[in-house]
DSSP file (Angstrom, degrees, kcal/mol; ACC not computed):
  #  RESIDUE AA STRUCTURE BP1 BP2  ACC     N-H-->O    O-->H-N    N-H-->O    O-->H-N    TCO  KAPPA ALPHA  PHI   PSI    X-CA   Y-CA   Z-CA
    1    1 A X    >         0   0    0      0, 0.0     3,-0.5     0, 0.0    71,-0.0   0.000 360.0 360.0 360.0 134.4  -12.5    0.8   18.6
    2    2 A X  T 3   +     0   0    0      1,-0.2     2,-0.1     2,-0.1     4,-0.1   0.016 360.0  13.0 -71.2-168.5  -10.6    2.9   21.4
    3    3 A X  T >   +     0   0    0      1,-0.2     3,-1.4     2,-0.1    69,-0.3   0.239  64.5 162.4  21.4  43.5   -6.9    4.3   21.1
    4    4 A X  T <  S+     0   0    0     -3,-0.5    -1,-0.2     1,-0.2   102,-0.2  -0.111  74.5  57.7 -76.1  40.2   -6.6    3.8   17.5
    5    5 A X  T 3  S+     0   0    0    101,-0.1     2,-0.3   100,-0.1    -1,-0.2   0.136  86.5 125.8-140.3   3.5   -3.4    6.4   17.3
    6    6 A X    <   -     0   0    0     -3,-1.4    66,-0.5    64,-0.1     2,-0.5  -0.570  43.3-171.1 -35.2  97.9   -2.0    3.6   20.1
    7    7 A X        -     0   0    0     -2,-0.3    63,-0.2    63,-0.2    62,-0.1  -0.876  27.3-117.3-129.8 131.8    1.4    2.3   18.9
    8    8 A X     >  -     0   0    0     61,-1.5     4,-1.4    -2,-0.5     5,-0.0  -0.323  21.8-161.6 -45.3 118.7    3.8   -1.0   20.4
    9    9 A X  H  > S+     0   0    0      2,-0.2     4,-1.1     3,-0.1    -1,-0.2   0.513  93.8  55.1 -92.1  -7.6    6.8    1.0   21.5
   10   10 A X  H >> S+     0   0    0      2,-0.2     3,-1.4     3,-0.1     4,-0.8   0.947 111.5  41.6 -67.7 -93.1    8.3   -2.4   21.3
   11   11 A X  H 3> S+     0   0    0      1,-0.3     4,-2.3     2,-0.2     5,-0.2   0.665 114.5  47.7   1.3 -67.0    7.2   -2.8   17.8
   12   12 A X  H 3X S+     0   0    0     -4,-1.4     4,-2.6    56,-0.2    -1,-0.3   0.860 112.7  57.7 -75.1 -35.5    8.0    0.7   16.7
   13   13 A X  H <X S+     0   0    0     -3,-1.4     4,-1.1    -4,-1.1     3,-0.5   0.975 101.1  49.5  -8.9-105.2   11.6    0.1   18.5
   14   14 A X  H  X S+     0   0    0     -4,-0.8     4,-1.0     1,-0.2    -1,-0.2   0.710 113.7  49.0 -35.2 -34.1   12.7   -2.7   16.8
   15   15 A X  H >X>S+     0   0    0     -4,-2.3     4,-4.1    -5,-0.2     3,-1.1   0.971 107.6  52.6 -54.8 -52.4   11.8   -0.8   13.2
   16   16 A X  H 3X5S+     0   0    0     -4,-2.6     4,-2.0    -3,-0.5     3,-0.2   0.944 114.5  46.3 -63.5 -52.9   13.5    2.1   14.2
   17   17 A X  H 3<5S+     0   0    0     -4,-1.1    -1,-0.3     1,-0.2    -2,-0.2   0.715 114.2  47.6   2.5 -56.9   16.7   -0.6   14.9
   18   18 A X  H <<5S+     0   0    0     -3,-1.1    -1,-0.2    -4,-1.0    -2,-0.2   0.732 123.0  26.8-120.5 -43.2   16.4   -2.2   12.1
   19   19 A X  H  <5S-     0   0    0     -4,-4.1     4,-0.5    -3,-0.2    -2,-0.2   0.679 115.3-114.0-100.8  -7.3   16.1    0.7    9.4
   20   20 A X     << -     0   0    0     -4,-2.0    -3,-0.1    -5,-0.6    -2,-0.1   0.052  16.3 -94.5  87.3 160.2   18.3    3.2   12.0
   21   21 A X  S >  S+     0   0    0      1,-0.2     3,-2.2     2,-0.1    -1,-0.1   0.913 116.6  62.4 -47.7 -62.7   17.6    6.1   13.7
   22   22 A X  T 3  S+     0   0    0      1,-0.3     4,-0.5     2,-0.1     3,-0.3   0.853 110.5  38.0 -56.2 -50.0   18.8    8.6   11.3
   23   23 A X  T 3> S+     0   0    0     -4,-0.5     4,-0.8     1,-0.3    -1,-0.3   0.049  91.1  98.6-111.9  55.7   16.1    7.5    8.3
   24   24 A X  T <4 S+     0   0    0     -3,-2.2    -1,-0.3     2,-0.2    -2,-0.1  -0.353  82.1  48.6 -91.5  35.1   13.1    6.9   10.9
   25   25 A X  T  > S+     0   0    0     -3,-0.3     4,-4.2     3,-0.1    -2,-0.1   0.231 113.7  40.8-140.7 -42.7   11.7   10.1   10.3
   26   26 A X  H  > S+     0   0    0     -4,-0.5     4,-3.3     2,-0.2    -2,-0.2   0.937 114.5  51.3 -70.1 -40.2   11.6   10.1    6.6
   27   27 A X  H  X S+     0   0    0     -4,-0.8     4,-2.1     2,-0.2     5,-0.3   0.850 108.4  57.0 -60.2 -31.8   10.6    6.6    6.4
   28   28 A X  H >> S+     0   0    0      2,-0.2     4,-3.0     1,-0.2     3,-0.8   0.993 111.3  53.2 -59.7 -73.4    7.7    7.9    9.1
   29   29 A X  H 3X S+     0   0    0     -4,-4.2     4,-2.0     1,-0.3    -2,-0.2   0.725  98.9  47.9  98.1 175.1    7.1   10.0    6.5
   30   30 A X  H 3X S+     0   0    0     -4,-3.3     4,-2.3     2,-0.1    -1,-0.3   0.731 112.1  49.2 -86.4  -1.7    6.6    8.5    3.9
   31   31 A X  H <X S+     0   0    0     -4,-2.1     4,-1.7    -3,-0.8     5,-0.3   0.806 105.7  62.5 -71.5 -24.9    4.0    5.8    5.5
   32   32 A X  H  X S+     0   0    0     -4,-3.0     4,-1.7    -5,-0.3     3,-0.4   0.970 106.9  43.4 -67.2 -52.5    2.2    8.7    6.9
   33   33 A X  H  < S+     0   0    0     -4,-2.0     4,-0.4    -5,-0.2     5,-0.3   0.988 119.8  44.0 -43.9 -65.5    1.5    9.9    2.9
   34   34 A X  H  < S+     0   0    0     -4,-2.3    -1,-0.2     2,-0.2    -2,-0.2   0.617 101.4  53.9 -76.7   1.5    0.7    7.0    2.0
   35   35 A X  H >X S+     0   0    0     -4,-1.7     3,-5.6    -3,-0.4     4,-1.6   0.953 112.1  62.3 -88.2 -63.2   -1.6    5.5    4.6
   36   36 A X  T 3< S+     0   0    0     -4,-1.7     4,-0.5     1,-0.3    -1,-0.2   0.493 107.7  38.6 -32.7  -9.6   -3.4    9.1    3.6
   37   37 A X  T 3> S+     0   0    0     -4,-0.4     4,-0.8     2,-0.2    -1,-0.3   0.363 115.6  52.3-134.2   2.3   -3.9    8.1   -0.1
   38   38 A X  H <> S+     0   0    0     -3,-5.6     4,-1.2    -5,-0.3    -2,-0.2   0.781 106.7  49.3 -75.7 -29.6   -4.8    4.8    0.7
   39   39 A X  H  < S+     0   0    0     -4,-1.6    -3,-0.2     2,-0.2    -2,-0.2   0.850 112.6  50.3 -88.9 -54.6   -7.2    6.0    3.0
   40   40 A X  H >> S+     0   0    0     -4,-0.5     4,-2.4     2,-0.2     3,-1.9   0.951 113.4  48.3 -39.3 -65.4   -8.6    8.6   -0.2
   41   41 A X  H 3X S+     0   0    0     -4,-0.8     4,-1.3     1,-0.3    -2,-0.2   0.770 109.7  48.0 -92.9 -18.2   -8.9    5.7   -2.6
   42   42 A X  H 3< S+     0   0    0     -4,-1.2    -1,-0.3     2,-0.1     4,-0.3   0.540 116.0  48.6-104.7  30.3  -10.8    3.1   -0.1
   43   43 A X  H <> S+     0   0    0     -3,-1.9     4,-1.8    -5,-0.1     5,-0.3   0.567 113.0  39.4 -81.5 -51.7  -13.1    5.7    0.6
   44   44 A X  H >X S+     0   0    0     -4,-2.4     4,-4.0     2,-0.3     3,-0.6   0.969 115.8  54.6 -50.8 -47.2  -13.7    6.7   -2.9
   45   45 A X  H 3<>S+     0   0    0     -4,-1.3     5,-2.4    -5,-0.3    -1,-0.2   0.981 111.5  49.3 -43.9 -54.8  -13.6    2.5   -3.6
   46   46 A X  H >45S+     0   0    0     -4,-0.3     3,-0.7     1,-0.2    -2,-0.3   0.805 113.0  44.6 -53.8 -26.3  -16.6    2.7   -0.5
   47   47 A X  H <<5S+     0   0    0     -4,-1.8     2,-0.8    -3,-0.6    -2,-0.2   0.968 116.8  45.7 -94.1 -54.9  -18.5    5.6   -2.6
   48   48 A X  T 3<5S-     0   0    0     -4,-4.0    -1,-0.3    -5,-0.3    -2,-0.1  -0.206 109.5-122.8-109.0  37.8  -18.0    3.6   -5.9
   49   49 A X  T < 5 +     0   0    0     -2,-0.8     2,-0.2    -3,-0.7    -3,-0.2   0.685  57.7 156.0   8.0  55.9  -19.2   -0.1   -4.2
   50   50 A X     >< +     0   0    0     -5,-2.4     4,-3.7    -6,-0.2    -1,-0.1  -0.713  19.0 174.5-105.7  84.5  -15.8   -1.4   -5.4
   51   51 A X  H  > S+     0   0    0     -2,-0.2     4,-1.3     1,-0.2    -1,-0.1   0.692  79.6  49.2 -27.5 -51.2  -15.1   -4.4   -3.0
   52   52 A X  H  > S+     0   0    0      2,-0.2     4,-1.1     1,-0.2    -1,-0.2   0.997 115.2  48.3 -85.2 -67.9  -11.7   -5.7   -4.7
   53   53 A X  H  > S+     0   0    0      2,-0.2     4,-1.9     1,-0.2     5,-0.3   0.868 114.5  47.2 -47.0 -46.2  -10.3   -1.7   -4.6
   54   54 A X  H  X S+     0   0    0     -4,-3.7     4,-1.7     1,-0.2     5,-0.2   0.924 114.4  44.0 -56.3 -79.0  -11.4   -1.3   -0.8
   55   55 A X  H  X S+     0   0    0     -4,-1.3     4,-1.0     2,-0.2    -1,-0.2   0.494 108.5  59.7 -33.0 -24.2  -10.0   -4.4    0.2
   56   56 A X  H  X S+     0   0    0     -4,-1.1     4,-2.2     1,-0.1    -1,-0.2   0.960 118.0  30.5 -67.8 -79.0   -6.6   -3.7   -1.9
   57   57 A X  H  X S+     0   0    0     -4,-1.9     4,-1.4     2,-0.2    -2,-0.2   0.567 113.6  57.1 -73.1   4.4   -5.8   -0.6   -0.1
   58   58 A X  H >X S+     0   0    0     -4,-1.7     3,-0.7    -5,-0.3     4,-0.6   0.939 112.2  51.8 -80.8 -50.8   -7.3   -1.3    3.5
   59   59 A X  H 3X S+     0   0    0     -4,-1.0     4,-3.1     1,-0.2     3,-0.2   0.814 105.2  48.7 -34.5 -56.5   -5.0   -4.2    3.2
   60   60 A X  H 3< S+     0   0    0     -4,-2.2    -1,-0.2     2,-0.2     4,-0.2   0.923 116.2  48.5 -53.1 -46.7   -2.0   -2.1    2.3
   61   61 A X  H <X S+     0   0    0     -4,-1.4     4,-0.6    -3,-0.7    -2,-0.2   0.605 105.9  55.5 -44.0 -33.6   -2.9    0.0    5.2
   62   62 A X  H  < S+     0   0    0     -4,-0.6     3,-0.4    -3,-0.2     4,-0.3   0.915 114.9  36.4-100.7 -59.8   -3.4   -2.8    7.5
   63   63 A X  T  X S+     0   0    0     -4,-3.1     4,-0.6     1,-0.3    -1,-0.2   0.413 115.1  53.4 -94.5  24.4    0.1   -4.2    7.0
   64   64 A X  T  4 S+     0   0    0     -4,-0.2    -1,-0.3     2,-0.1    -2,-0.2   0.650 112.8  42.3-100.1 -27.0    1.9   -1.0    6.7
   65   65 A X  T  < S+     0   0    0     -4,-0.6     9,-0.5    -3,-0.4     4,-0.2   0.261 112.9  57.0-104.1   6.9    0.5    0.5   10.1
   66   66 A X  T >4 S+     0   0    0     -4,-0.3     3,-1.8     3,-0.2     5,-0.2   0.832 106.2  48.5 -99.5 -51.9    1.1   -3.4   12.1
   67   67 A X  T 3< S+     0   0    0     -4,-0.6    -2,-0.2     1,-0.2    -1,-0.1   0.515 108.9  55.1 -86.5  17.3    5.1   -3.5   11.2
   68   68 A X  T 3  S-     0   0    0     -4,-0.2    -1,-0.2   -53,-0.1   -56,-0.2   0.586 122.2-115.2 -95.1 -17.1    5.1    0.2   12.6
   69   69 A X  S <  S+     0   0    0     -3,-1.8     2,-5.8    -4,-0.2   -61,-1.5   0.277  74.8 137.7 115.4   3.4    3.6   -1.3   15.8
   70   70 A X    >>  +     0   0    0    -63,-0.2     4,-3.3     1,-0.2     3,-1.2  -0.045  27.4 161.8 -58.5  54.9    0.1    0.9   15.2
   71   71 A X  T 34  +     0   0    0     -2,-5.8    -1,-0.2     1,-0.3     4,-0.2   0.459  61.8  48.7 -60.7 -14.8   -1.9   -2.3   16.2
   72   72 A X  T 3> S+     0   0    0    -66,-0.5     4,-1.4   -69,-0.3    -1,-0.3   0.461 116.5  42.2 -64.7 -33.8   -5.1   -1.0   17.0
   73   73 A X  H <> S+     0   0    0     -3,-1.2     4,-0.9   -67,-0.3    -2,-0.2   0.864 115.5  48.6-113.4 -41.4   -5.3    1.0   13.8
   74   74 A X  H  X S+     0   0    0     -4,-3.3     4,-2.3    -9,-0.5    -1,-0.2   0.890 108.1  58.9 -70.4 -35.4   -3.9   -1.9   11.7
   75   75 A X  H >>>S+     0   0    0     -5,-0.3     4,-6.2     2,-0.2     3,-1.8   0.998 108.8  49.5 -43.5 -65.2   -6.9   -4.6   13.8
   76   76 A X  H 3<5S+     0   0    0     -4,-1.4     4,-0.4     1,-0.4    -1,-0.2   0.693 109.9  42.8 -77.4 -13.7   -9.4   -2.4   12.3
   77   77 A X  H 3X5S+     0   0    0     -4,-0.9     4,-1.2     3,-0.2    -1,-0.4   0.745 111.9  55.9 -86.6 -14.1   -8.2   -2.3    8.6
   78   78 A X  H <X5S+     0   0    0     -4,-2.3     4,-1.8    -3,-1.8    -2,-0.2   0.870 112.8  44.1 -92.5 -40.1   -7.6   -6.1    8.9
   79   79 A X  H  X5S+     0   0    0     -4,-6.2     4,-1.5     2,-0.1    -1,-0.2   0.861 118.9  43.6 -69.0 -18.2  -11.8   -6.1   10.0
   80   80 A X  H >4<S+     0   0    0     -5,-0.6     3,-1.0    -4,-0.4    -2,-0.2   0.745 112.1  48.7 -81.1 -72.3  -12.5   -3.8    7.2
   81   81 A X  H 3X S+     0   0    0     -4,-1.2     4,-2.2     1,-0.2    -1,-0.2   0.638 107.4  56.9 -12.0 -37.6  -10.3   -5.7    4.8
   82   82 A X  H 3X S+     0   0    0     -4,-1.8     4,-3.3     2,-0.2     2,-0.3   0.996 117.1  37.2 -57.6 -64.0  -12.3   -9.1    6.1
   83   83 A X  H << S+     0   0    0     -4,-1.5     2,-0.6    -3,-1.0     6,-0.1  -0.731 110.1  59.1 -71.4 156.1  -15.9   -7.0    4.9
   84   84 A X  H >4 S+     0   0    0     -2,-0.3     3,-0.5    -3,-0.1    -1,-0.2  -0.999 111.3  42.5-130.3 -68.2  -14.3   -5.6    2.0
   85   85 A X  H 3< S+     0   0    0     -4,-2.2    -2,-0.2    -2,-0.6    -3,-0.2   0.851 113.6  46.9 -46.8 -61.7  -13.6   -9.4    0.9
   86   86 A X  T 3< S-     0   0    0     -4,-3.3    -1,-0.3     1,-0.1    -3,-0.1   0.804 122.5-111.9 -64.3 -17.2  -17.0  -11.0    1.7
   87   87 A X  S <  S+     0   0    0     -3,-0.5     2,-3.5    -5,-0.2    -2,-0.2   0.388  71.1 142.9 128.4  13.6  -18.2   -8.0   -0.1
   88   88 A X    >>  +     0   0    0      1,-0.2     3,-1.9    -6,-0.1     4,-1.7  -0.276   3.6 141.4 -76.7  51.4  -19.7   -6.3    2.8
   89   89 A X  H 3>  +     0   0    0     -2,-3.5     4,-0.9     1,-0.3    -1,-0.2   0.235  60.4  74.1 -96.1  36.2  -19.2   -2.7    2.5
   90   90 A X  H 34 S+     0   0    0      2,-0.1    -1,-0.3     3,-0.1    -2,-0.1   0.575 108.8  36.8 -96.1  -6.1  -22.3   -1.4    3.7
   91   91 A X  H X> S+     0   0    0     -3,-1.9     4,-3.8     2,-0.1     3,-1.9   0.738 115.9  58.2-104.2 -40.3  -20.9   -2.5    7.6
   92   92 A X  H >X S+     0   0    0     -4,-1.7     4,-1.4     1,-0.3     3,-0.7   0.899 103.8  54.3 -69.8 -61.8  -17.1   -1.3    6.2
   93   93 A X  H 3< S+     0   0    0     -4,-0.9     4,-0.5     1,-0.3    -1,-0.3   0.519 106.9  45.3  35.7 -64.6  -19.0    1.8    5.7
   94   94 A X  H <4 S+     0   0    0     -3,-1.9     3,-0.4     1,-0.1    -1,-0.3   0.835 117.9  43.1 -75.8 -53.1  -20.1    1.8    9.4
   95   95 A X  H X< S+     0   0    0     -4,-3.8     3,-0.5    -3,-0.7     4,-0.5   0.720 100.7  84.7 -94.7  -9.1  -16.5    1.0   10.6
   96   96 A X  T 3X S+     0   0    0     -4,-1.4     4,-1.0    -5,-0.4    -1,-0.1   0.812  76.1  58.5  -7.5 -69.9  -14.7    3.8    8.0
   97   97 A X  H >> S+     0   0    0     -4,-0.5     4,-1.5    -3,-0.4     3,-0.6   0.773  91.9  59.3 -88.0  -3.7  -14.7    6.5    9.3
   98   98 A X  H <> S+     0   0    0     -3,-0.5     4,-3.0     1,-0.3     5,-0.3   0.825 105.2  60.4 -62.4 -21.4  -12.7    6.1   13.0
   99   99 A X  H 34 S+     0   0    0     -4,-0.5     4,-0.4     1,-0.2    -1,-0.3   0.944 110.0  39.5 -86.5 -24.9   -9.6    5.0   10.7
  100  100 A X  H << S+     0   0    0     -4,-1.0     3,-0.3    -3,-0.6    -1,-0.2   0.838 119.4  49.6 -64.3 -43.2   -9.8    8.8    8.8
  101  101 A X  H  < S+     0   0    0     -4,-1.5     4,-0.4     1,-0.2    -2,-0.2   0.932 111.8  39.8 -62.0 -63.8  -10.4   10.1   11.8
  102  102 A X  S  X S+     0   0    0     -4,-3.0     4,-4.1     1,-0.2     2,-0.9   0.510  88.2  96.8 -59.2 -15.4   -7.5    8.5   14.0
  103  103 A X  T  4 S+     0   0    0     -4,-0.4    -1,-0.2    -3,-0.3   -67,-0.1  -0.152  87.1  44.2 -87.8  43.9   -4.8    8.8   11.0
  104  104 A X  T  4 S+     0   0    0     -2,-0.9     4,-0.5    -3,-0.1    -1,-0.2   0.228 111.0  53.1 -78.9 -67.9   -3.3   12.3   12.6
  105  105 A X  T >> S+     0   0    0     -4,-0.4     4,-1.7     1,-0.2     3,-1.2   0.889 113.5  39.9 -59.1 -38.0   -3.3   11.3   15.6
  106  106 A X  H >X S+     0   0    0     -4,-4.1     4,-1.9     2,-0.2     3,-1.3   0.995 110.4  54.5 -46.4 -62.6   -1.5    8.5   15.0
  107  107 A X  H 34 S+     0   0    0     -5,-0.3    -1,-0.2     1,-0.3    -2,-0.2   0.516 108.5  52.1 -57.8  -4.7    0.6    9.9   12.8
  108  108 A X  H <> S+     0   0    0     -3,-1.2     4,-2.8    -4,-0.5    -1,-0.3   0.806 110.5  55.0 -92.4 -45.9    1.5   12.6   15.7
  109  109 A X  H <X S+     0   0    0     -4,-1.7     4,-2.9    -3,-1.3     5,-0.4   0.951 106.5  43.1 -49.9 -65.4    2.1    9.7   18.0
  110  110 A X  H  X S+     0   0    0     -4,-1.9     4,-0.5     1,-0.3    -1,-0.2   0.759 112.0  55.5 -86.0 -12.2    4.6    7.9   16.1
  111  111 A X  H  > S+     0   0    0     -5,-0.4     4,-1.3     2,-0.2    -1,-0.3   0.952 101.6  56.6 -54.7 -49.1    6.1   11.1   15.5
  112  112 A X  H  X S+     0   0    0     -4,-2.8     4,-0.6     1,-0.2     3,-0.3   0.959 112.2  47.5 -30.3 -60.0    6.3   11.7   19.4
  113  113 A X  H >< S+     0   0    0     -4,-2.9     3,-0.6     1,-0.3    -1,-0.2   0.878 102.0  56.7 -79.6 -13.5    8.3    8.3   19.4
  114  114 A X  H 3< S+     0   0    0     -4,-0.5    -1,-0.3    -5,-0.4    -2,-0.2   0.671 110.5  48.1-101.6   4.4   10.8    8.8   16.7
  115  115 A X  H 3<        0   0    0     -4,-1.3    -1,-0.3    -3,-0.3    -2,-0.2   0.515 360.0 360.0 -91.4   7.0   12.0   12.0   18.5
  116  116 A X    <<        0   0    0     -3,-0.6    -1,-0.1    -4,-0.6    -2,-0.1  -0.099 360.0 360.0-142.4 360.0   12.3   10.5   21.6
């Protein structure tokens, strides 16, 4: 999946609206820590062929990184989440590692827009 550090400036807008300017950067963040320790515990959930654990936190990932407008990066935890659920983690496996990979760059992106 391309331009998974890609974020709805629309999207990320209306958050930044909605919680103000002023604590967009801390709220930034803290999603940015935590998408990082979700990200630790559904791999270690992939290591330890725990289905219900992957799926808990891909999921957490998936809708924390959508209402920031990261929509690419939230699509692909909503397909791992899918395989997490039918139990399929030898393909979640397969599709893993771009979302560890991409979570800097994102997290540099949506910095980029909340100085902006």
């Amino acid at each position: 999946m391309d331009n998974l550090d890609a974020v709805d400036t629309q999207t990320f807008q209306s958050l930044m609206r909605e919680v103000g300017r002023d604590y967009m950067p801390e709220i930034l963040e803290v999603y940015c820590t935590d998408v990082k320790e979700q990200l630790q515990f559904a791999q270690k959930a992939l290591l330890d062929g725990d289905s219900v654990e992957f799926t808990r936190r891909v999921h957490t990932i998936k809708s924390t990184s959508l209402s920031f407008g990261a929509l690419a990066y939230g699509a692909l935890a909503r397909e791992l989440e899918g395989l997490g659920r039918k139990g399929k983690l030898d393909q979640a496996r397969l599709k893993f590692p771009p979302l560890l990979q991409a979570c800097d760059s994102l997290r540099g992106r949506l910095k980029e827009l909340c100085n902006a």
